[in-house]
C-alpha positions as a LaTeX table, in Angstrom:
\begin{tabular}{lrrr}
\hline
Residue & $x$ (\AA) & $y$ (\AA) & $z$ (\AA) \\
\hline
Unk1 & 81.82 & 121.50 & 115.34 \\
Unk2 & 82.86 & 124.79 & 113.51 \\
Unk3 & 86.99 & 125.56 & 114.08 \\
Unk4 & 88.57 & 128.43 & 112.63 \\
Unk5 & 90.49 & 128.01 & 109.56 \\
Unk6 & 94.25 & 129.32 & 108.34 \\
Unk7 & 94.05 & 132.71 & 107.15 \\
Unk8 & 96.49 & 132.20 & 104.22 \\
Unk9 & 96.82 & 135.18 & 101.57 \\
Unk10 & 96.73 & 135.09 & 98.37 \\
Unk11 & 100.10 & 136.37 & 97.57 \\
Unk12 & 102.35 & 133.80 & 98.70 \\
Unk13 & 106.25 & 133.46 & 97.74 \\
Unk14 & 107.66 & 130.78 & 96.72 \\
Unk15 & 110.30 & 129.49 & 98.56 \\
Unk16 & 112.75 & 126.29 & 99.22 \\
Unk17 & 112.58 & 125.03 & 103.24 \\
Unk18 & 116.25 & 125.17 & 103.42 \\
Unk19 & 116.20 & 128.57 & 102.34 \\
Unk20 & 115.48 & 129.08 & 106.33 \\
Unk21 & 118.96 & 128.32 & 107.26 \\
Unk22 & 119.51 & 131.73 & 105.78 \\
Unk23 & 116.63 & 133.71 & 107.45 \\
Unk24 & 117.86 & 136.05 & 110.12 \\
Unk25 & 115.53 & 133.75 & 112.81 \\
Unk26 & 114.07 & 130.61 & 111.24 \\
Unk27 & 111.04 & 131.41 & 110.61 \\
Unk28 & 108.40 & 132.37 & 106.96 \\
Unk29 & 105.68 & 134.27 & 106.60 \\
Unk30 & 103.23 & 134.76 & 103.51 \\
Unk31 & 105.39 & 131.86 & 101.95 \\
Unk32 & 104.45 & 128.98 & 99.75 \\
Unk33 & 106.89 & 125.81 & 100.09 \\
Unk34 & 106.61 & 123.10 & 97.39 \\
Unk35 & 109.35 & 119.53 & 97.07 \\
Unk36 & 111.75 & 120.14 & 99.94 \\
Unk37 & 113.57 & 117.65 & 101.54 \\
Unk38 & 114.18 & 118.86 & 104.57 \\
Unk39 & 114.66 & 115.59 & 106.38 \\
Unk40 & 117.27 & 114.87 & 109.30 \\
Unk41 & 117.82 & 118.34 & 110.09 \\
Unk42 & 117.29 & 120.20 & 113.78 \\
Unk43 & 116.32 & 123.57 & 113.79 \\
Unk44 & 114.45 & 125.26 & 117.33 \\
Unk45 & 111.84 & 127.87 & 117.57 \\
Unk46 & 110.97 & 127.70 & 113.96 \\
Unk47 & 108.09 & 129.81 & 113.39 \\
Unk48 & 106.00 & 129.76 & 110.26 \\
Unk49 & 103.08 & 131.81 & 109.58 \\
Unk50 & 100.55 & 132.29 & 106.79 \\
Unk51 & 102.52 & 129.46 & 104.74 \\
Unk52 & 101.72 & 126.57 & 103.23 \\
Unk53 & 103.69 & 123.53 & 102.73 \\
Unk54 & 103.12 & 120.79 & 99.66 \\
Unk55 & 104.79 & 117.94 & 98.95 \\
Unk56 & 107.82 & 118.45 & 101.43 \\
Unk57 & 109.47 & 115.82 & 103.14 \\
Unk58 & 110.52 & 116.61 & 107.09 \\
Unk59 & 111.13 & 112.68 & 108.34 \\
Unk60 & 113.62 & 112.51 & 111.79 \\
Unk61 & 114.39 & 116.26 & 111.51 \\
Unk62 & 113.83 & 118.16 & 114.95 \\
Unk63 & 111.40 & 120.63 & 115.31 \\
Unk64 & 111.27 & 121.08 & 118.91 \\
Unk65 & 109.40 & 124.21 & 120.28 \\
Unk66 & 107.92 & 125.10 & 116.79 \\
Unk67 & 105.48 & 127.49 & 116.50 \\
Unk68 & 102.81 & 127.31 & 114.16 \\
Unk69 & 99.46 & 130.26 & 112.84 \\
Unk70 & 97.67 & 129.95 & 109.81 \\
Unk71 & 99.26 & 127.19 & 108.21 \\
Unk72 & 98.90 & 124.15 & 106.16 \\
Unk73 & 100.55 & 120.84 & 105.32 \\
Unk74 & 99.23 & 119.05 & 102.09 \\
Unk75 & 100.92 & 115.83 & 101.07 \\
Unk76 & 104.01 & 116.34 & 103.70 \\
Unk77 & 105.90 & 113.38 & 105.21 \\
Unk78 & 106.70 & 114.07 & 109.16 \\
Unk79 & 107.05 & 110.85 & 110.46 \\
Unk80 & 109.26 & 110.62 & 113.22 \\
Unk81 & 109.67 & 114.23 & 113.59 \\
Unk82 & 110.39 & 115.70 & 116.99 \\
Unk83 & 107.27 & 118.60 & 117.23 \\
Unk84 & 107.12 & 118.59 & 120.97 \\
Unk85 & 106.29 & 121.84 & 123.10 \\
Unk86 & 105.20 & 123.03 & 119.47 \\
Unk87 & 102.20 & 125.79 & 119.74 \\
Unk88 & 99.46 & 125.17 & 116.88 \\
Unk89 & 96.92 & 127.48 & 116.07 \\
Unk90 & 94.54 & 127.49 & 112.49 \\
Unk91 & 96.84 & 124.66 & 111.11 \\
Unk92 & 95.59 & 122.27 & 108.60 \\
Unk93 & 97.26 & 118.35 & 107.74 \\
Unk94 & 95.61 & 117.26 & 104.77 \\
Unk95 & 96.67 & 113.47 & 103.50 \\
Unk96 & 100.06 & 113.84 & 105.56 \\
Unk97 & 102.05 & 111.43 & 107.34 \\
Unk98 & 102.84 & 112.14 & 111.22 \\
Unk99 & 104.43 & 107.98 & 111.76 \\
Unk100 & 105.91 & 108.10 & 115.55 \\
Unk101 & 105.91 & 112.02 & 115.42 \\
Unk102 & 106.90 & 113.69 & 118.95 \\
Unk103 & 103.90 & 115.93 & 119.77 \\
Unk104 & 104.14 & 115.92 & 123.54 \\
Unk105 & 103.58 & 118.95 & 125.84 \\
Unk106 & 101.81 & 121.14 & 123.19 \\
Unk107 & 99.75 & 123.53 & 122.59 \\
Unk108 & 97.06 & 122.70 & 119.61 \\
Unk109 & 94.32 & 124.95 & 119.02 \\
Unk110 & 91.80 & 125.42 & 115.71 \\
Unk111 & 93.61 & 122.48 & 114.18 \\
Unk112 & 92.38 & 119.61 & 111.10 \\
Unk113 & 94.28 & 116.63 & 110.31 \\
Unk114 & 92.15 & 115.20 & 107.35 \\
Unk115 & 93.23 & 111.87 & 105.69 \\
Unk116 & 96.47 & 111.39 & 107.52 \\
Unk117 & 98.41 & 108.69 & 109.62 \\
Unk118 & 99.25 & 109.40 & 112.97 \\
Unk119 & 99.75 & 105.88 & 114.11 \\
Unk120 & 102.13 & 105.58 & 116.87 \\
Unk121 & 101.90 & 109.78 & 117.69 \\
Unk122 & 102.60 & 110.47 & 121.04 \\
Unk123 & 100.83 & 113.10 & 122.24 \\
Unk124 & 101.60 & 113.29 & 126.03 \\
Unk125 & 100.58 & 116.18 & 128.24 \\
Unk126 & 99.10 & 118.43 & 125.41 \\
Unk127 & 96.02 & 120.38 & 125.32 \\
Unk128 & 93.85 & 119.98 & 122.61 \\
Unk129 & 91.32 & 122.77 & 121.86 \\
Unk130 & 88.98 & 122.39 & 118.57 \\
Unk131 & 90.66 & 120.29 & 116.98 \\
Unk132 & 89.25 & 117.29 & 114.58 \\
Unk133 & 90.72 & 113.88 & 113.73 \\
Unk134 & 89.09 & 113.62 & 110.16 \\
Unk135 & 89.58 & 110.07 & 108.45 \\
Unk136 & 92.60 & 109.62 & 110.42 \\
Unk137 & 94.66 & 106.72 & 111.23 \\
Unk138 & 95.27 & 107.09 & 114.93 \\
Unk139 & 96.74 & 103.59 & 115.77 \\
Unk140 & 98.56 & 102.67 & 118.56 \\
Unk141 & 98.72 & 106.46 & 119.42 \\
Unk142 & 99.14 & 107.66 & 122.73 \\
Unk143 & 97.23 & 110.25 & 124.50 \\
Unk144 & 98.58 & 109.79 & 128.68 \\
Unk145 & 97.22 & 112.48 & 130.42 \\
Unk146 & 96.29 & 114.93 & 127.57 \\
Unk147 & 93.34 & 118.00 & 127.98 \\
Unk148 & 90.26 & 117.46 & 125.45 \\
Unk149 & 88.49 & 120.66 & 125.12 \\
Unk150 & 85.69 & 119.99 & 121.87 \\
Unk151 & 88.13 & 117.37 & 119.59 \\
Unk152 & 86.09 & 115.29 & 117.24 \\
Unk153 & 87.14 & 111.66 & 115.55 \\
Unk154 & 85.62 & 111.20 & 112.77 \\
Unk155 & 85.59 & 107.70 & 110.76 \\
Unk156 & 89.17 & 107.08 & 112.38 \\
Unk157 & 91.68 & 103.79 & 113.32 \\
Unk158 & 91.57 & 104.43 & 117.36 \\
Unk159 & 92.65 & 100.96 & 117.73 \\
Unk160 & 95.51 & 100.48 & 120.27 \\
Unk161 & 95.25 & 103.90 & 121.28 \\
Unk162 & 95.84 & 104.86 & 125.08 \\
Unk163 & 94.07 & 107.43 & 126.31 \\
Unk164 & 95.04 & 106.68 & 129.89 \\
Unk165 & 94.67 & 109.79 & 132.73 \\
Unk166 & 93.09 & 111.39 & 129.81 \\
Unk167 & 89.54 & 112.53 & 130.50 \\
Unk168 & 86.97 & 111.96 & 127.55 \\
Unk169 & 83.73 & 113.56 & 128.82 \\
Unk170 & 81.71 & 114.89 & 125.99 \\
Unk171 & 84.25 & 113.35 & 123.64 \\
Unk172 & 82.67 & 111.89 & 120.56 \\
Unk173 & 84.15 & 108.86 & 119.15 \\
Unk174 & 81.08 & 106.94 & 117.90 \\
Unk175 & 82.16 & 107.15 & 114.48 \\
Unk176 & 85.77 & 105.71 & 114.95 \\
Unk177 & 86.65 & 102.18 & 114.98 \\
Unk178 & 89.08 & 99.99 & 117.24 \\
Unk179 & 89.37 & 96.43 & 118.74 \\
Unk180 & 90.92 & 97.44 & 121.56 \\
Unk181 & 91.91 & 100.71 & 123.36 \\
Unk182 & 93.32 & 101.48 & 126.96 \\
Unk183 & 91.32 & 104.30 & 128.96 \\
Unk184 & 90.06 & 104.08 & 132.55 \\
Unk185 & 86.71 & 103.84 & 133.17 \\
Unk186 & 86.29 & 106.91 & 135.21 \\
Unk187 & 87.78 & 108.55 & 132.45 \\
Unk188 & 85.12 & 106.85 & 129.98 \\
Unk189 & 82.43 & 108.79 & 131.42 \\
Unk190 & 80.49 & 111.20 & 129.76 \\
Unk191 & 82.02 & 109.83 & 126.25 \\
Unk192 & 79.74 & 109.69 & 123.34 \\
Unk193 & 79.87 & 106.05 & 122.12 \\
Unk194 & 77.97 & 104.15 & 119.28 \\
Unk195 & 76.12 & 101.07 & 120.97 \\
Unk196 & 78.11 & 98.43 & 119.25 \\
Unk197 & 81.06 & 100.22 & 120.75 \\
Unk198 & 79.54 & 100.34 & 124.19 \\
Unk199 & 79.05 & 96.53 & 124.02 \\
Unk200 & 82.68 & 95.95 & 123.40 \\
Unk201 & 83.76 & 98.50 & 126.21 \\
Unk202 & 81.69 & 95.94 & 128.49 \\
Unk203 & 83.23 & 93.16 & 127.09 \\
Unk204 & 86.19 & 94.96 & 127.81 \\
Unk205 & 85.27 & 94.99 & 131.28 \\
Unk206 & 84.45 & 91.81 & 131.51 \\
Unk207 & 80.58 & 91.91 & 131.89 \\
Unk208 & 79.14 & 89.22 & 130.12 \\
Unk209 & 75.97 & 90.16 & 127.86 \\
Unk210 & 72.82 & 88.21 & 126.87 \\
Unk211 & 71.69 & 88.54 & 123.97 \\
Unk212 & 67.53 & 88.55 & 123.67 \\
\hline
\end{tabular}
């Protein structure tokens, strides 16, 4: 599946995340954003375009409403961060950390997270629109009654995840691993499973198979 990437120029300045505070309305554009600590803060509507963010850590702060284009996130720590009603569009998490991150009742559109953990995400009420899970730990995540229009997992931890009231027609998730995983099984159908997988989703359901 082809997404669309961030547009970032190549002219970027350099600046410190805190440096926002001092921004007429939070928000950077055509910035570059390397070793902040910007952890425990709150800060609404933050807007960021055309930036990209390395190395930064943004653990417990409060990011509600945040509004993301063309944007990436290499090596950043926002575990625990509160990112719901955030609107995502050609953003890019590559090896990041999203622990217990709030992304509920968002918006996330043309969007990569490659190499990251997202275990315990919640993710609640948000539409997803081309967006792929790439080598991405995804456990224990929840997904209640979220919108799946063309998301891939690939090679990711699914296990524990809920996708429950979450439809996953034409979702593929052959590649991706889990012992167990809560989804309903009208929701199940039309999901693209590998056939070991589609043995253990009939264990789950308690048939019991012969083996010739």
């Amino acid at each position: 599946m082809k997404i669309d990437t961030p547009k970032i120029p190549e002219d970027l300045r350099d600046r410190r995340f805190t440096d926002i505070f001092y921004e007429e309305d939070p928000e950077f554009e055509m910035c570059m954003v390397t070793d902040s600590n910007f952890s425990n803060e709150a800060l609404d509507r933050v807007r960021l375009y055309k930036t990209v963010i390395r190395n930064c850590n943004f653990t417990n702060t409060d990011f509600n409403r945040i509004d993301l284009t063309d944007v990436v996130f290499e090596n950043c720590d926002l575990s625990n961060a509160d990112l719901s009603h955030a609107s995502m569009n050609r953003v890019e998490f590559l090896n990041c950390k999203l622990l217990g991150s709030n992304l509920t009742e968002s918006y996330i559109g043309n969007t990569r997270f490659r190499e990251s953990i997202l275990n315990m995400v919640t993710f609640g009420s948000s539409k997803l629109e081309k967006v792929i899970f790439d080598d991405v730990a995804l456990e224990s995540a929840d997904l209640y009654k979220c919108k799946l229009k063309k998301v891939e997992f690939l090679s990711c931890n699914l296990n524990g995840a809920s996708f429950e009231e979450t439809p996953l027609k034409g979702i593929d998730i052959s590649s991706s691993n889990f012992d167990s995983l809560t989804v309903s099984i009208e929701n199940l159908k039309g999901c693209i499973v590998s056939s070991s997988q589609a043995i253990q989703f009939a264990l789950l359901l308690g048939l019991k198979i012969r083996q010739h």
